[in-house]
N, C-alpha and C positions, 0 to 999 in steps of 0.2 A: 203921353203917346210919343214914341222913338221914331221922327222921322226920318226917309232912308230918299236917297237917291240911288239910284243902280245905273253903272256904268259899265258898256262891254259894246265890243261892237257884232255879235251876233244876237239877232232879235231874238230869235227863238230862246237865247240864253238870258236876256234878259226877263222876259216874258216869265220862263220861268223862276227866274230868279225873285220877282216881283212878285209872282202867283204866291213865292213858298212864305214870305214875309209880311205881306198882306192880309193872309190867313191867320195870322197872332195877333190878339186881341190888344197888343200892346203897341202895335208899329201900323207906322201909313209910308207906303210906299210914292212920293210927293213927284216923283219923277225921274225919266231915263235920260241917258245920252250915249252916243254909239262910237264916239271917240272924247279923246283926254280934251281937248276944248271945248265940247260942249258939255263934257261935264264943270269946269270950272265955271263957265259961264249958267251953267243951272244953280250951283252948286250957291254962286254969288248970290243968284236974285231968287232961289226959293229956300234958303237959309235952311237946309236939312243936319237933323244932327252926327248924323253919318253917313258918308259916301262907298257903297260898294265900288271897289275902281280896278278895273280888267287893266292888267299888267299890258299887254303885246294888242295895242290897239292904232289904225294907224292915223295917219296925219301927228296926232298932239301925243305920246304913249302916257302911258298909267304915273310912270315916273317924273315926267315933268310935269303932270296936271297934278302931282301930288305935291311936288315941291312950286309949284305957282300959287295951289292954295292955302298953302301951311304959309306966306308970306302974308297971309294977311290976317288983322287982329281978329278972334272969335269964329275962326276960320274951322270948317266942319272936321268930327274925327273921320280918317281913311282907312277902312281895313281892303286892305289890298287880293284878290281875287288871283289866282293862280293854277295851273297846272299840274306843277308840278314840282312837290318841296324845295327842290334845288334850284327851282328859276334862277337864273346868274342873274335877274334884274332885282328878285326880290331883296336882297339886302342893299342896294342902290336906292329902292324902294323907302326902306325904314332910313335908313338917312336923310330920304327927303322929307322926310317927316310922318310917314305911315304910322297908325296906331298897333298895328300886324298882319299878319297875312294866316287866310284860309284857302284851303285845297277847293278847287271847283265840286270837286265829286263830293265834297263833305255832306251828311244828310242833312236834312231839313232841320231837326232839333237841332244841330250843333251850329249849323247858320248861325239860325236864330239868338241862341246862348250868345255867339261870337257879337252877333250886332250890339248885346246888352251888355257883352262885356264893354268893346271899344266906348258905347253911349256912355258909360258912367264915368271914364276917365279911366276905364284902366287899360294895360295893353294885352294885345294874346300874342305870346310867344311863348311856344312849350319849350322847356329845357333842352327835350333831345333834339329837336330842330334849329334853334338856335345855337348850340354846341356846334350840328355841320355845316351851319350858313360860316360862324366866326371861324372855323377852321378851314373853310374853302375860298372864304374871302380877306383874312386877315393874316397878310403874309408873315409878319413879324413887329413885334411888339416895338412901341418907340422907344428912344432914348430913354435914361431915369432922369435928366434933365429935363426933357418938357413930359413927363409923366406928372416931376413934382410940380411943375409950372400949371399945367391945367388941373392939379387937383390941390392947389393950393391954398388955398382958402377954405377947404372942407376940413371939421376936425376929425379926431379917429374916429367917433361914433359915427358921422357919417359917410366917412370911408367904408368903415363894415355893412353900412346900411349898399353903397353902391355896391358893393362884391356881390351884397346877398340876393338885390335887383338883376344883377347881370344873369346868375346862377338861374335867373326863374323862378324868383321864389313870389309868393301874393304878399302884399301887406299884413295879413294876419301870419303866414308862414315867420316873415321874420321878427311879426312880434313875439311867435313864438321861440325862434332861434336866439334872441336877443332877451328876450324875459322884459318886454315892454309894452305899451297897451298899442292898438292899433290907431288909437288918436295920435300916440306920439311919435309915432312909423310915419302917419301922413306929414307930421310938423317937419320932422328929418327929411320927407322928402321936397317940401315945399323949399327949404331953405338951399337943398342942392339943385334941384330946377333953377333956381335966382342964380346963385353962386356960379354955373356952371352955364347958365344964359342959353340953357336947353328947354323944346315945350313940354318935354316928358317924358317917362320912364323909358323909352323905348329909347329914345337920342341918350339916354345913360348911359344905356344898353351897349348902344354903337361904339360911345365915347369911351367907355371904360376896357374896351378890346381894342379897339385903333390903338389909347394911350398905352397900351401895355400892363394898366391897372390888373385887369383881368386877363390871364394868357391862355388862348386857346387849348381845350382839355383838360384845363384844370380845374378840378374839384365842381363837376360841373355832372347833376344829375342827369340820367335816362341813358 
């Protein structure tokens, strides 16, 4: 059973939000909060495995209750709640440690999918959306000096593995791109997590377009 916390400061959005994920025979909806501090504060003491978290909330917003709870060990996944694709907060958002973000208006099934995806450890960021976040937010690619410095410890296999992560691709896609099992995709990525002292694909994500690894528009589906 996938527990959820839902955070948003309008009830009625909550309420539904709660109503559509609680109807899945796989999820218990453990608890609300109507700003970013009482969400971390629920988030602490009823240990859910995903926190729905409203972006533009006030008192505590989405972004610092995402980066307050990503500080702490076994700390819940975040899929971040949003308006509207381009939020200017949402990619402030995955830096703080977000697993991805979903559109408010998204239907019920795809909710749903999104909560199973973040639960399992993976992120949801569709290629074409994240192409316009890193090209609206990522003015210009670093130096090649500290590109090589933060990816220096990675070897070329897993160089190619972070492109293919940046690009959007699943774990299966670039076993397939790479001609390798998807056990060995997760080992590569286990090892860049460590190396690179990130909690997950998504901080890859971020890292590999700040460093200039990955340059916005490039070779980048949707």
């Amino acid at each position: 059973m996938i527990r959820v916390l839902v955070a948003d400061d309008q009830a009625l959005v909550r309420g539904g939000l709660a109503a559509m994920l609680d109807a899945q025979e796989d999820m218990e909806v453990v608890g609300e909060a109507e700003d970013g501090g009482a969400a971390v504060d629920a988030a602490l003491a009823l240990r859910p495995d995903v926190v729905l978290m409203d972006v533009r909330m006030p008192h505590v917003d989405g972004i610092e209750a995402t980066r307050r709870l990503s500080a702490h060990p076994g700390a819940p996944h975040v899929l971040v709640l949003t308006t509207f694709d381009l939020d200017e907060y949402v990619y402030e958002s995955l830096r703080a440690g977000a697993a991805g973000f979903l559109l408010k208006d998204a239907p019920p099934d795809r909710l749903a999918d999104a909560v199973r995806t973040v639960a399992a450890g993976e992120s949801l960021l569709a290629p074409a959306v994240t192409r316009r976040l890193v090209e609206r937010f990522v003015s210009r690619p670093a130096p090649e000096t500290a590109r090589r410095e933060t990816f220096a410890e990675l070897t070329e296999r897993e160089l190619e593995v972070v492109g293919l992560v940046a690009r959007g691709l699943s774990n299966a896609d670039i076993a397939g791109e790479l001609f390798l099992s998807e056990a060995t995709v997760k080992t590569h990525l286990t090892h860049i997590l460590s190396k690179l002292a990130v909690r997950d694909r998504v901080q890859v994500v971020v890292l590999a377009y700040e460093s200039g690894l990955v340059e916005p528009g490039a070779g980048l589906p949707g």
